[in-house]
Residue frames as qw, qx, qy, qz and C-alpha x, y, z in Angstrom:
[[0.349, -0.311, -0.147, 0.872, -94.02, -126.19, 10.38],
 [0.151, 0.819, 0.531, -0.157, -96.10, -123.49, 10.35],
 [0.458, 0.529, 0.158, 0.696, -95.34, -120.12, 7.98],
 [0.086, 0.021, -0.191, 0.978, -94.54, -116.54, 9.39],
 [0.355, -0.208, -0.253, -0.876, -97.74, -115.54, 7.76],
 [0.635, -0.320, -0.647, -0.277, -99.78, -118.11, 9.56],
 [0.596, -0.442, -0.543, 0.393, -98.69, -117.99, 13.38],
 [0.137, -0.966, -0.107, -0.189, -98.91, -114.58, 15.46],
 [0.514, -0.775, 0.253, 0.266, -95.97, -115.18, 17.25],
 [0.674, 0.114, 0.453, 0.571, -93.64, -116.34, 14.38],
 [0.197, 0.824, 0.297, 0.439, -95.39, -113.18, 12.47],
 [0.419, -0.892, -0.140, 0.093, -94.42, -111.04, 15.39],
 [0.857, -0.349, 0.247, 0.289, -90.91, -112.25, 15.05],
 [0.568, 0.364, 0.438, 0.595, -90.30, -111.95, 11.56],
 [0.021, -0.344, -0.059, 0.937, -91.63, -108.07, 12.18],
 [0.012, -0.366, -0.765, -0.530, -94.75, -108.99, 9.88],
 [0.539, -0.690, -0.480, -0.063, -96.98, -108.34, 12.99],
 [0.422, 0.426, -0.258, 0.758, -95.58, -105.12, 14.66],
 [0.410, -0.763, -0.128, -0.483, -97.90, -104.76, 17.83],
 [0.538, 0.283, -0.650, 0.455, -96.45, -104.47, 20.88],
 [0.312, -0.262, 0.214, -0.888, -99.58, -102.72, 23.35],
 [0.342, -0.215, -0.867, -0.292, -101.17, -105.92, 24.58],
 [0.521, -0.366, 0.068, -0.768, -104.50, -105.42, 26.20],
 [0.072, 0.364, -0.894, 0.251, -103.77, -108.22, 28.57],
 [0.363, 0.129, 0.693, -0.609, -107.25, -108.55, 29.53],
 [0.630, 0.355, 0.223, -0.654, -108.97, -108.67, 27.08],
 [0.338, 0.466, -0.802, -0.160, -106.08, -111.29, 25.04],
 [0.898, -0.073, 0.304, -0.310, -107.37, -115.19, 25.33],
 [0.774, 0.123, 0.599, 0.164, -106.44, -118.51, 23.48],
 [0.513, 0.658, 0.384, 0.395, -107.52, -117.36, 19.66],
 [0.264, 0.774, 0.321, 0.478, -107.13, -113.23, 20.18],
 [0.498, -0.160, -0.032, 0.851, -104.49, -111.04, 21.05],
 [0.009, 0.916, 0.383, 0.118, -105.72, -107.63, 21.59],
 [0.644, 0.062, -0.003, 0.762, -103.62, -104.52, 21.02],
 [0.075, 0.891, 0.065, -0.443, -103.89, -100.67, 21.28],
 [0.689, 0.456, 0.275, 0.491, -103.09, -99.33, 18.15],
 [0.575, -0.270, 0.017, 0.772, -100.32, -97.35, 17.78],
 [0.109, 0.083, 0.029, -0.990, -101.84, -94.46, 15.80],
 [0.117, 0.550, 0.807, -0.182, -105.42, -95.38, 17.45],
 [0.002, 0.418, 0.552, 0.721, -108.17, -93.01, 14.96],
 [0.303, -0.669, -0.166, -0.658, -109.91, -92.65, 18.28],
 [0.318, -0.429, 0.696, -0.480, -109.55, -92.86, 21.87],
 [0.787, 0.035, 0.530, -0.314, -110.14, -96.85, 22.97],
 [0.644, 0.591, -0.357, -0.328, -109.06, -97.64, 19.44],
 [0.817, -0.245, 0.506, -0.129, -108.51, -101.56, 19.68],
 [0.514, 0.389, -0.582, -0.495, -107.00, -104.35, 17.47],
 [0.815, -0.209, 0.452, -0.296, -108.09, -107.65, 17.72],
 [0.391, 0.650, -0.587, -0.283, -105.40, -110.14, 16.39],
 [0.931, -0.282, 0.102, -0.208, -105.71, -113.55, 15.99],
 [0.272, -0.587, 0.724, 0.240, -102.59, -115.76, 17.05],
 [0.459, -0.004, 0.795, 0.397, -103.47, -118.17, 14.17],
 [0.244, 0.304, -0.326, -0.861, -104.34, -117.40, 10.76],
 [0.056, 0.482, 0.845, 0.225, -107.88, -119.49, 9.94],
 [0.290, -0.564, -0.367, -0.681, -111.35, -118.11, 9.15],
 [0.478, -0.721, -0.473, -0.167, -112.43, -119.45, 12.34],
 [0.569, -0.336, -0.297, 0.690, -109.84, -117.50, 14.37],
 [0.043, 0.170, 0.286, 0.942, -110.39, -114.46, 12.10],
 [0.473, -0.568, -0.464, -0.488, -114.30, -114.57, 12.87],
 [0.571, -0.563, -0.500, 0.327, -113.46, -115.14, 16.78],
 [0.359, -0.050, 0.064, 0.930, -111.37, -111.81, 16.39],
 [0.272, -0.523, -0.565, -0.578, -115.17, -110.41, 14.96],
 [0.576, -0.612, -0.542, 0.019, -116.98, -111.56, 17.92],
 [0.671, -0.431, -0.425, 0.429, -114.65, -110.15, 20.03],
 [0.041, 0.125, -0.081, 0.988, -114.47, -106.56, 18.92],
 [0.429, -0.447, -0.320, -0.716, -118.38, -106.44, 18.91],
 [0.681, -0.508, -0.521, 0.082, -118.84, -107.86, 22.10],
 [0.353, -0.252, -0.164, 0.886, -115.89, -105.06, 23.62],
 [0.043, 0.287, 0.425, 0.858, -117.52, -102.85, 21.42],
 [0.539, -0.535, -0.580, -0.294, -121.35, -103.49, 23.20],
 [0.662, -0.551, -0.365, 0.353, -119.91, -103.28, 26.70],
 [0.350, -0.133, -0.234, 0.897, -118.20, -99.98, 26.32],
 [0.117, -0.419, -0.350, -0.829, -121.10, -98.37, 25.22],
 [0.629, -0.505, -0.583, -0.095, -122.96, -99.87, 27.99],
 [0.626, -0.365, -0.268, 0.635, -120.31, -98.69, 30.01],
 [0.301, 0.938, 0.174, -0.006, -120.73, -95.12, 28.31],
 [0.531, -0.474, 0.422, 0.562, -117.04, -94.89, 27.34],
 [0.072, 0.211, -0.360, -0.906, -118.58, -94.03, 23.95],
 [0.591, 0.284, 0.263, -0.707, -121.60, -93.95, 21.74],
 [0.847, 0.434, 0.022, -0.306, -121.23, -96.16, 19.26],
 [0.520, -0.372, 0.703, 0.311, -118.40, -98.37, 17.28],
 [0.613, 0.584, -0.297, -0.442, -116.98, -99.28, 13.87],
 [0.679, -0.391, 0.604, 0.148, -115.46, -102.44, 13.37],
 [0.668, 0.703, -0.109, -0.221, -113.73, -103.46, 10.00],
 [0.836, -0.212, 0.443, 0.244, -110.70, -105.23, 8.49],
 [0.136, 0.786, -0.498, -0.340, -108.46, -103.95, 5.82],
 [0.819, -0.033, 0.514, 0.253, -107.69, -107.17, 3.46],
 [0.665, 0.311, 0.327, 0.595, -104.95, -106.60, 0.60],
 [0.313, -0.128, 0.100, 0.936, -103.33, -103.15, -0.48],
 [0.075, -0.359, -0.431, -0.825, -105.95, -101.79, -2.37],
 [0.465, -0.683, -0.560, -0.049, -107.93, -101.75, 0.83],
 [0.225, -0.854, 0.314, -0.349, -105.85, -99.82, 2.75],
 [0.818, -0.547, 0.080, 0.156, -103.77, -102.72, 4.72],
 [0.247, 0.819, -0.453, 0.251, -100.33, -101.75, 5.48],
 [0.377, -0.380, 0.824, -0.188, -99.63, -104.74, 8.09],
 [0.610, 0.163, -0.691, -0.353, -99.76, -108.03, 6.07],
 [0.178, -0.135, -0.930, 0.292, -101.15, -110.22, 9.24],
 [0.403, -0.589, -0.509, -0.482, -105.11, -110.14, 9.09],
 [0.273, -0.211, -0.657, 0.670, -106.48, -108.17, 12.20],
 [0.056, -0.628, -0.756, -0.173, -109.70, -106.55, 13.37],
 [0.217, 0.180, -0.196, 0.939, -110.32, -102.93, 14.01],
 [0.199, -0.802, -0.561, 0.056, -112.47, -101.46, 16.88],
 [0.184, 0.328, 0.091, 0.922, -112.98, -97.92, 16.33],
 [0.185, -0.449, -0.681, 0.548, -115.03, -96.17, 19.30],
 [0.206, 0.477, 0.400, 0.755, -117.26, -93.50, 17.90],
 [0.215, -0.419, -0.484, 0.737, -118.54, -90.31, 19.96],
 [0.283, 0.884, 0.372, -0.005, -121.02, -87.82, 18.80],
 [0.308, 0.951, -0.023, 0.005, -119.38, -85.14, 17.35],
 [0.714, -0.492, 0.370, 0.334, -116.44, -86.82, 16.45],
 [0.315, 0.040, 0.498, 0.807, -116.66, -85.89, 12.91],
 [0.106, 0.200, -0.082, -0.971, -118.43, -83.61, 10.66],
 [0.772, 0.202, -0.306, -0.519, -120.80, -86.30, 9.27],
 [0.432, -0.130, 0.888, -0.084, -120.99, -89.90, 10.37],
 [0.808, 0.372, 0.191, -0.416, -123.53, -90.82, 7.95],
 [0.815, 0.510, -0.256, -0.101, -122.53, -93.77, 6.08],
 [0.803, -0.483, 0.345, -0.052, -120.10, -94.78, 8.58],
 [0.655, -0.324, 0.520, 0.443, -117.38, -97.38, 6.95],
 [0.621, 0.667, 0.393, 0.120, -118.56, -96.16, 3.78],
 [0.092, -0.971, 0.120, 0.183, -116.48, -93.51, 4.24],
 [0.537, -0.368, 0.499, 0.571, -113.04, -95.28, 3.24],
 [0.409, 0.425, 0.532, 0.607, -113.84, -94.40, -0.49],
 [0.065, 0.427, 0.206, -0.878, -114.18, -90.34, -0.53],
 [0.390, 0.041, -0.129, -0.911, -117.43, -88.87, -0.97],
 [0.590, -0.260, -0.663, -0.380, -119.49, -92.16, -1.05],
 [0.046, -0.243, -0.765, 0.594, -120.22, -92.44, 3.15],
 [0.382, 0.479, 0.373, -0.697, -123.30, -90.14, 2.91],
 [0.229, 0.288, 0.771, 0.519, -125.50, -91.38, -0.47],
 [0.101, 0.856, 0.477, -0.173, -127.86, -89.00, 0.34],
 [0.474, -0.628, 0.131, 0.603, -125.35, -86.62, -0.70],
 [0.594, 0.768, -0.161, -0.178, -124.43, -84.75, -3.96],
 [0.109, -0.636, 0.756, 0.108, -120.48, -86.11, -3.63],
 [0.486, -0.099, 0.868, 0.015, -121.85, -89.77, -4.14],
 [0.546, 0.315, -0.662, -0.406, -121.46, -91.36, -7.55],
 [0.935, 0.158, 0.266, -0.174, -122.98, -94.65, -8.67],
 [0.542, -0.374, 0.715, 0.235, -119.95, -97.01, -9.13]]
């Protein structure tokens, strides 16, 4: 028997795993895709796998960057972050590993430089007086 923490739907159950926006199409075997609920940008995606291994966790990868690739293509934006939040001190606030696509648009902020760097203020842009050496 598999744990809460280990099965999407058991997680789902237990309220571990609180999505409820599935992006039917783009949801398969390994990876449950969601709109997130307070999405950072339009198109904002999660990709969640329904079992907890690496290799489900890595198919969850693939599969934002491959959405990711095709909306640009599709010009639905200019670019994409993708990233993952693992343990509190990262920022995760849902304890059931999942992948974030984040759609990026020129002049959606004030400074993109440095991109995911940004979760630690002032270090995204090194070019930058605000960034300290760790």
């Amino acid at each position: 028997m598999t744990d809460a923490m280990d099965d999407l739907d058991k997680a789902s159950q237990a309220g571990i795993a609180p999505w409820t926006d599935l992006v039917s199409e783009l949801t398969d075997f390994h990876v449950a895709v969601f709109r997130d609920r307070y999405p950072v940008t339009r198109g904002h995606l999660l990709f969640v796998p329904r079992y907890r291994t690496q290799s489900t966790i890595q198919d969850c990868f693939d599969s934002a960057m491959r959405h990711g690739h095709l909306m640009v293509q599709r010009g639905e934006c200019d670019g994409f972050n993708v990233g993952m939040n693992n343990g509190i001190s990262a920022g995760q606030t849902v304890m059931y590993p999942h992948v974030h696509l984040i759609p990026r648009r020129v002049g959606d902020c004030d400074d993109p430089v440095g991109g995911i760097r940004a979760v630690v203020a002032g270090q995204a842009n090194y070019k930058k007086e605000t960034y300290r050496e760790p």
